[in-house]
Backbone bond lengths (Angstrom), bond angles and torsions (degrees), N, CA, C in turn:
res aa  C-N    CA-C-N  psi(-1)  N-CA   C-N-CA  omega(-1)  CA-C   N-CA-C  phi
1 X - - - 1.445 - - 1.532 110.69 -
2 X 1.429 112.54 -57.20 1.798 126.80 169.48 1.869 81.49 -38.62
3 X 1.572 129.22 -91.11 1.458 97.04 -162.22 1.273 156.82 -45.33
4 X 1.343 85.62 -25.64 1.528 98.95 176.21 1.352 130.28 -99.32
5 X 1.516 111.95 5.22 1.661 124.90 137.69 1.468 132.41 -76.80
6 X 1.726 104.82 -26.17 1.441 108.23 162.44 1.620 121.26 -79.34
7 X 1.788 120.55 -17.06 1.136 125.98 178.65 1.405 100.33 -53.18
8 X 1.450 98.82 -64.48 1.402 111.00 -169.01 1.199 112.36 -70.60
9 X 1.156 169.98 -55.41 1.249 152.84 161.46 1.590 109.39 -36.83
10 X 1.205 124.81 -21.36 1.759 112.26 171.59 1.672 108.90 -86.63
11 X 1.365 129.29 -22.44 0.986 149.61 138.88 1.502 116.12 -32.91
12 X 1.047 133.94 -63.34 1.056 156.34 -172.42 1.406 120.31 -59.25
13 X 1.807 92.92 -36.40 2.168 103.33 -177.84 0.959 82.42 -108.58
14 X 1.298 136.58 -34.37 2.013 111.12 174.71 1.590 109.72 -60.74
15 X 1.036 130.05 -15.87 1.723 115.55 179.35 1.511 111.49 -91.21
16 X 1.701 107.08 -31.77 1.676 105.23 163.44 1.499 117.09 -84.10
17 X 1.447 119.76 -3.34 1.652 103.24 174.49 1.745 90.12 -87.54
18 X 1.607 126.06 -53.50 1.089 82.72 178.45 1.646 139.76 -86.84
19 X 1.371 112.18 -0.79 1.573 104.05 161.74 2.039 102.65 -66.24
20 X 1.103 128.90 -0.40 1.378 102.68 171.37 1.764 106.52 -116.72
21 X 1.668 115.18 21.78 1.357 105.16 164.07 1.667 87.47 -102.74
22 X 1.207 144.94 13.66 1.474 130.72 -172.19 1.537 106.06 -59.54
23 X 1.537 114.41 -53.55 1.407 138.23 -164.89 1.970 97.78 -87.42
24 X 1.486 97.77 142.18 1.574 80.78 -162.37 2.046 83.86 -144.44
25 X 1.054 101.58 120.70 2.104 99.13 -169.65 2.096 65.62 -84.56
26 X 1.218 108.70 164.06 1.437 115.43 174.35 1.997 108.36 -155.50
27 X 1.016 125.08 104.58 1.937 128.55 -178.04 1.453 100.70 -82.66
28 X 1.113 114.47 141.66 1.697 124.98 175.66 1.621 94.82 -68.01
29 X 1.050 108.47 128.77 1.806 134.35 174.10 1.785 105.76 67.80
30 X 1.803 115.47 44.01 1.020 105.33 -177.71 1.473 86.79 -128.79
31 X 1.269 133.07 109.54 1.517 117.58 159.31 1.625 132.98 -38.90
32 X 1.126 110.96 165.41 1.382 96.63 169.90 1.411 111.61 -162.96
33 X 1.541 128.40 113.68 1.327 124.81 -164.88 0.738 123.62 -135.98
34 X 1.686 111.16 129.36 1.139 132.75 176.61 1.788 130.62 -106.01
35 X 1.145 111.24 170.61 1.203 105.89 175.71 1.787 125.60 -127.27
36 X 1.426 142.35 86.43 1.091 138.20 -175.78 1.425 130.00 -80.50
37 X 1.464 119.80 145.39 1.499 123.60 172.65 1.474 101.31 -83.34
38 X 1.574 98.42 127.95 1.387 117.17 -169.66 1.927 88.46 -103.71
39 X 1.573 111.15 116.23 1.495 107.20 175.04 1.340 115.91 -127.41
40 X 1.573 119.52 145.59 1.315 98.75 -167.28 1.823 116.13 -73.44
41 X 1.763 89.54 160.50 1.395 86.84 -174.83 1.852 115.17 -98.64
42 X 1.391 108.78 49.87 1.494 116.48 -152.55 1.472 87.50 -147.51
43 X 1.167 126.44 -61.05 1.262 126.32 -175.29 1.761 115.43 -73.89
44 X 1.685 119.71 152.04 0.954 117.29 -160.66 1.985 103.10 -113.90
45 X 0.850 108.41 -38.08 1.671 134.68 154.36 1.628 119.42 -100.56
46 X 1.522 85.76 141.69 1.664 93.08 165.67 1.473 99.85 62.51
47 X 1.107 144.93 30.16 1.274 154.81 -158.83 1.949 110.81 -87.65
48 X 1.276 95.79 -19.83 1.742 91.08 -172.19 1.300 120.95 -67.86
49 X 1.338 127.65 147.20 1.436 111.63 175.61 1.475 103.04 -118.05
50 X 1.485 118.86 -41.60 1.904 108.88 -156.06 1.707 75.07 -162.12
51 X 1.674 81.69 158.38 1.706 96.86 154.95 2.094 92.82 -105.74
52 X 1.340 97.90 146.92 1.313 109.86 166.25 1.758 122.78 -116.07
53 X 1.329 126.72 127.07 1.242 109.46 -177.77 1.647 101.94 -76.57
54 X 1.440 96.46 169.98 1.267 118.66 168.68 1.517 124.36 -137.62
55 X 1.155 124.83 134.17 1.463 126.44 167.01 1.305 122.71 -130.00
56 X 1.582 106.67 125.20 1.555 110.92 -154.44 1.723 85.09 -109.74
57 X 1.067 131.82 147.75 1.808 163.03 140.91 1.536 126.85 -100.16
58 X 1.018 125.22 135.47 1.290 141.23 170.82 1.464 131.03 -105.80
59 X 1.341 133.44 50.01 1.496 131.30 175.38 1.588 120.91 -21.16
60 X 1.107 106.04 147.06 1.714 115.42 156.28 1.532 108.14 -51.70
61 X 1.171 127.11 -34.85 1.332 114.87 -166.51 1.790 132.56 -101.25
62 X 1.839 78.05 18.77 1.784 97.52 -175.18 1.577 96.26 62.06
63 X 1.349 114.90 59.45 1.746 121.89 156.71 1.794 91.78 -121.95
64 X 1.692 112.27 136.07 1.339 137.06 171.21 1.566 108.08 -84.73
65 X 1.258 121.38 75.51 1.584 112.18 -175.38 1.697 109.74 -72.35
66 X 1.280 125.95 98.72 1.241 120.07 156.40 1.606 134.18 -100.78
67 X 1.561 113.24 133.18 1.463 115.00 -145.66 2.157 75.16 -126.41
68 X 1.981 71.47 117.84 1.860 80.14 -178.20 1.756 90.75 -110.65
69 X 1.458 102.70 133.06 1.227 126.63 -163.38 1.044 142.30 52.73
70 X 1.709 146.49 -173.37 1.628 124.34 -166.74 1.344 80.45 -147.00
71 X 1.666 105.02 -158.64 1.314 127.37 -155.88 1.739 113.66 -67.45
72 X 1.152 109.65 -17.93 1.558 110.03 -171.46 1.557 111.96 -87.97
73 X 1.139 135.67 166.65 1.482 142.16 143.80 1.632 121.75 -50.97
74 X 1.554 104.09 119.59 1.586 90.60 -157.16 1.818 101.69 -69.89
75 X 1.301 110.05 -174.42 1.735 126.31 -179.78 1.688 114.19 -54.05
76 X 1.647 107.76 97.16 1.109 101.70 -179.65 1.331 115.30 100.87
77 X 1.098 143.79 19.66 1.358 148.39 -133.96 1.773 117.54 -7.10
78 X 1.184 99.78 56.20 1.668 121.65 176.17 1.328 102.89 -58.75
79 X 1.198 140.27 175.42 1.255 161.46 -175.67 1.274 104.46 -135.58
80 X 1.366 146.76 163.70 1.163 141.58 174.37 1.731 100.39 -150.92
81 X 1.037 109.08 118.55 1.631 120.20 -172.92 1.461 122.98 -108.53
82 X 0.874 115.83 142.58 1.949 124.40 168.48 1.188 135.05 177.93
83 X 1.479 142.91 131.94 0.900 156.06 -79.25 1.800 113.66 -145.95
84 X 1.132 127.85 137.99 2.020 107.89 177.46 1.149 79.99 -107.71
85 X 1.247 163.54 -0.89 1.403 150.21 -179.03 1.406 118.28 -152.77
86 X 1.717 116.98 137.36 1.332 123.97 158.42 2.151 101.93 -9.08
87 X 1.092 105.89 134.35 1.655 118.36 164.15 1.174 102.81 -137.37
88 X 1.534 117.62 139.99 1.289 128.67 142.99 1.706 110.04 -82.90
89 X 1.669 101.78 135.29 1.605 114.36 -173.19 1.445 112.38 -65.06
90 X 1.347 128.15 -4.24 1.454 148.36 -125.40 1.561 73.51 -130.15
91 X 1.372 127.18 -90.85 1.325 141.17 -178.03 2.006 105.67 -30.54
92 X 0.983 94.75 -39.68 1.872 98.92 -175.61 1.164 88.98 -73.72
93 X 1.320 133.71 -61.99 1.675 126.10 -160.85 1.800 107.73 -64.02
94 X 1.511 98.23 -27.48 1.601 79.67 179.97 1.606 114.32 -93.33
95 X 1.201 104.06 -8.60 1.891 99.15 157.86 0.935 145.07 -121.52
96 X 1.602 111.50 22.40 1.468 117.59 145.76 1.884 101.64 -137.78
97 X 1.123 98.17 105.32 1.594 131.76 147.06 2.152 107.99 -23.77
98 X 1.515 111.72 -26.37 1.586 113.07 174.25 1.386 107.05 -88.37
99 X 1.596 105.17 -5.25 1.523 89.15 -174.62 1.334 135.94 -128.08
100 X 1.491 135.74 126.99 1.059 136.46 177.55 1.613 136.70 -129.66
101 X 1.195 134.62 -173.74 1.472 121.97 -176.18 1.212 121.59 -129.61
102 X 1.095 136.62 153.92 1.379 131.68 143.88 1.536 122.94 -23.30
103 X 1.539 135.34 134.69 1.374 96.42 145.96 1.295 154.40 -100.84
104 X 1.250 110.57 28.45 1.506 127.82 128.68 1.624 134.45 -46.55
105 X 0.798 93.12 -38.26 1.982 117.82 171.18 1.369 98.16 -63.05
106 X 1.404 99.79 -77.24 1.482 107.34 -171.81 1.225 129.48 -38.94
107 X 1.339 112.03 -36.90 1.514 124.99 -176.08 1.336 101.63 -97.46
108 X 1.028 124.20 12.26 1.649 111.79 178.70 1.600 127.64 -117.56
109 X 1.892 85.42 -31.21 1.218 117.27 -176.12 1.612 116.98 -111.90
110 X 1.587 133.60 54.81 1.303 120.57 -167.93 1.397 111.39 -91.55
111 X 1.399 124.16 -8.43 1.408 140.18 148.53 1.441 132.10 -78.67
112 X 1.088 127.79 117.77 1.694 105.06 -169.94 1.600 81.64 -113.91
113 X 1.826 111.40 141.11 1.265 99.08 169.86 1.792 111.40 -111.54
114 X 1.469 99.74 170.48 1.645 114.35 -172.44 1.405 90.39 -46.74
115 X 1.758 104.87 177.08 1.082 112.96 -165.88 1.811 101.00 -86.17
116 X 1.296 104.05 -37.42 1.806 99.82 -166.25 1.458 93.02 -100.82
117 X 1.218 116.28 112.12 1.493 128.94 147.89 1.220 142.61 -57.63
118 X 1.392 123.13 130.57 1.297 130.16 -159.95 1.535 120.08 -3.10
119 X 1.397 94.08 84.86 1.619 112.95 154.37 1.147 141.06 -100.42
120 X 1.355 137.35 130.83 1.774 122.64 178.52 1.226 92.86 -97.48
121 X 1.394 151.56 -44.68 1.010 149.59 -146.21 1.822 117.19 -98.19
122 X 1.545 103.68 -18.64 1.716 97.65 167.07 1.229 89.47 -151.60
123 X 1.903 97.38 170.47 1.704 115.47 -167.45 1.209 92.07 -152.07
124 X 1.433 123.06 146.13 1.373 119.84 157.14 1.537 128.42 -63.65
125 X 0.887 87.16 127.32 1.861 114.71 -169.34 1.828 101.31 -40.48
126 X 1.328 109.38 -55.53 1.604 83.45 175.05 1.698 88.91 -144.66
127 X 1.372 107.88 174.02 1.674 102.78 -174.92 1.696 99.87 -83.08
128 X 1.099 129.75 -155.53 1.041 156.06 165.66 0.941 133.02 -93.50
129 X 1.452 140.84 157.01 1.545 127.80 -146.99 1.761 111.91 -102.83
130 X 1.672 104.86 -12.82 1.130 132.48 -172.62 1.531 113.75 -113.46
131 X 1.446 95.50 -25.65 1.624 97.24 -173.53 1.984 108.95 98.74
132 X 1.727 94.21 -6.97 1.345 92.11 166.49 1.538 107.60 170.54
133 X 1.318 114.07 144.65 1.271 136.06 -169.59 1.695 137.56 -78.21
134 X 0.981 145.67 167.88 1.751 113.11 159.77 1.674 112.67 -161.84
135 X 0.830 129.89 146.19 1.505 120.77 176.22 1.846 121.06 -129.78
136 X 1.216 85.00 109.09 1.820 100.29 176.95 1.470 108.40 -87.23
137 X 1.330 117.15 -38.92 1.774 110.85 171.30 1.271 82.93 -176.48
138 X 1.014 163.65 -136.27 2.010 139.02 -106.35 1.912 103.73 -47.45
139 X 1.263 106.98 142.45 1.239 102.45 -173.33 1.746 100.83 -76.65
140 X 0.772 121.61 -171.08 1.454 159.75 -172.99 1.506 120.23 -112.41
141 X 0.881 132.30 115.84 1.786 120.49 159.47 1.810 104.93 -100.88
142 X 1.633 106.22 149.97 1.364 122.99 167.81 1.398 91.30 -136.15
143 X 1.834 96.00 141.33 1.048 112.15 155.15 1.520 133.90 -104.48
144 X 0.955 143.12 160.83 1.311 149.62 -175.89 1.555 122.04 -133.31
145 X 1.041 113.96 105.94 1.464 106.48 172.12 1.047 121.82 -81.75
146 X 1.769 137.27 118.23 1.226 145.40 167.87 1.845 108.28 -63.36
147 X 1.689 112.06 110.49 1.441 100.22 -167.02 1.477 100.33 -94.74
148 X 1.474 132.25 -28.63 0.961 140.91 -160.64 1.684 128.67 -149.46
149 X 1.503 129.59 71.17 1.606 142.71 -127.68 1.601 69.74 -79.94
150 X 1.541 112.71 150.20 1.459 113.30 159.53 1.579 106.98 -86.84
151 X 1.385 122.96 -179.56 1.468 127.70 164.20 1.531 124.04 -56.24
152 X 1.202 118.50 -36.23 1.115 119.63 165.47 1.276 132.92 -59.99
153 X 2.227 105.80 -21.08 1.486 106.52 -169.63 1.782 110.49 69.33
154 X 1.332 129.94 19.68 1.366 131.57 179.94 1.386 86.25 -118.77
155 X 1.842 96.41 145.14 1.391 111.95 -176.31 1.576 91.42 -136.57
156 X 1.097 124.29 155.10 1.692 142.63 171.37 1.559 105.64 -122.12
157 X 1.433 112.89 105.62 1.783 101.91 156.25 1.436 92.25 -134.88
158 X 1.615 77.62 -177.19 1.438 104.91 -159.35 1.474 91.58 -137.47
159 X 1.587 115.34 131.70 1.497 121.13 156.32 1.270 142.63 -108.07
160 X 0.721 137.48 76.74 1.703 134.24 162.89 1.235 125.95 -13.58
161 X 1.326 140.34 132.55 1.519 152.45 -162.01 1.681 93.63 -160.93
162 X 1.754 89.48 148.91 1.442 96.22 150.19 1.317 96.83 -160.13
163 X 2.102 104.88 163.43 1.672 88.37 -163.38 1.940 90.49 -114.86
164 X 1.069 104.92 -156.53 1.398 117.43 -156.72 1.390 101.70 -152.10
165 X 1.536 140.14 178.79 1.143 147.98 140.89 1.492 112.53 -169.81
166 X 1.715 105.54 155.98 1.262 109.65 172.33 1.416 117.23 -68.88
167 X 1.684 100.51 144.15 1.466 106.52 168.15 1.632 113.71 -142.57
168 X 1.065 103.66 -169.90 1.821 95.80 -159.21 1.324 110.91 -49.60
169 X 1.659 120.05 -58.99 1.275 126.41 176.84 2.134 133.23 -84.56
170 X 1.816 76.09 0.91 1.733 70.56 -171.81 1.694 92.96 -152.83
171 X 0.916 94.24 137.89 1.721 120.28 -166.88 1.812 108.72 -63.55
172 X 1.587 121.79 -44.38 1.196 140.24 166.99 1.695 108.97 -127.07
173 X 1.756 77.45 84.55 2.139 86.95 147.32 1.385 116.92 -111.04
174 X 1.502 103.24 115.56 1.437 136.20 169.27 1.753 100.28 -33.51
175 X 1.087 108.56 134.74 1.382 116.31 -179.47 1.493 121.07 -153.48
176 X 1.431 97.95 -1.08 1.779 101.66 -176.22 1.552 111.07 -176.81
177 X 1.102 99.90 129.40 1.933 105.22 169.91 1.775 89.97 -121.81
178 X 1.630 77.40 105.15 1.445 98.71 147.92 1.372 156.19 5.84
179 X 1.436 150.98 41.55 1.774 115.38 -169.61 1.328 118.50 -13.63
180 X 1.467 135.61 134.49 0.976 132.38 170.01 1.878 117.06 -46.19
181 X 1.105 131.94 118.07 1.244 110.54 162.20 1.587 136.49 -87.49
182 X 1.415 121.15 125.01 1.565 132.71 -144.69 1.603 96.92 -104.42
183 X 1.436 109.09 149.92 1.014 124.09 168.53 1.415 124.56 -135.65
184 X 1.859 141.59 134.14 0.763 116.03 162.56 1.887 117.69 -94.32
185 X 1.425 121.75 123.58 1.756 97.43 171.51 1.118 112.69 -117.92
186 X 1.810 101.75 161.03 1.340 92.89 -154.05 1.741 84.79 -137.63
187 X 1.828 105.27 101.52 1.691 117.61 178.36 1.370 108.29 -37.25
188 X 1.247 135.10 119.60 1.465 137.23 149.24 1.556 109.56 -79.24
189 X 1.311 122.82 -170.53 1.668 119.03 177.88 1.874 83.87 -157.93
């Protein structure tokens, strides 16, 4: 009983720490880092996969520097994946030979989408050299170009993830696309 009142109460501050990283005050050249539960968006229980860090930046030049993960190997030796453009899952498997899926994945996921979701107001700054990115332990930077700050200085995105893991024969098996993870920020000066 003692565990399963302490489950739930640790349960409980993980859904308010991250409903209170949603809202993010953010200063040009001030980092700011956070850390989110990346859960799948397929499963209905038992859904968690990793916490992922995050580090958000603010340039002078209205660029969104986000740095997905840090120096360690993420939880589990997960992979963490995402995309500057629409992918077909079909197209990934036929050009990289490391990669494969579940088939659950497969059938769920035959689209993989970019990393920033429907935005009018920012785009990633340049695509990717592959068409898509991934982080096992050195983080990653994305950029984002802010095209148009509203009056308020409040921005809404949305991120896309998907994770990966080793398996006997293949280094990244696809195993989960993500809930998007959302942010609200809100430019200080």
């Amino acid at each position: 009983m003692k565990k399963k009142i302490l489950l739930i109460a640790v349960l409980s501050w993980s859904c308010l720490l991250v409903s209170a990283q949603q809202k993010i005050e953010l200063y040009p050249h001030k980092p700011h880092r956070v850390e989110v539960l990346l859960r799948d968006n397929f499963k209905t229980e038992d859904n968690f996969l990793m916490n992922l860090p995050l580090t958000l930046s603010l340039t002078d030049k209205n660029i969104l520097m986000v740095m997905i993960g840090n120096d360690t190997i993420l939880d589990y030796k997960y992979s963490v994946w995402f995309f500057s453009e629409e992918f077909d899952f079909a197209e990934l498997l036929k050009r990289n030979r490391n990669v494969n899926g579940s088939r659950m994945f497969k059938s769920q996921s035959r689209v993989l989408n970019k990393a920033l979701l429907y935005h009018e107001r920012m785009r990633l700054y340049r695509p990717f050299d592959d068409g898509y990115e991934f982080v096992k332990k050195n983080a990653k930077p994305v950029l984002f170009e802010i095209l148009n700050l509203p009056a308020d200085k409040t921005l809404k995105i949305s991120l896309q993830f998907y994770v990966a893991k080793p398996e006997k024969q293949c280094p990244y098996y696809f195993i989960a696309k993500c809930k998007p993870v959302e942010f609200e920020i809100i430019i200080k000066q």
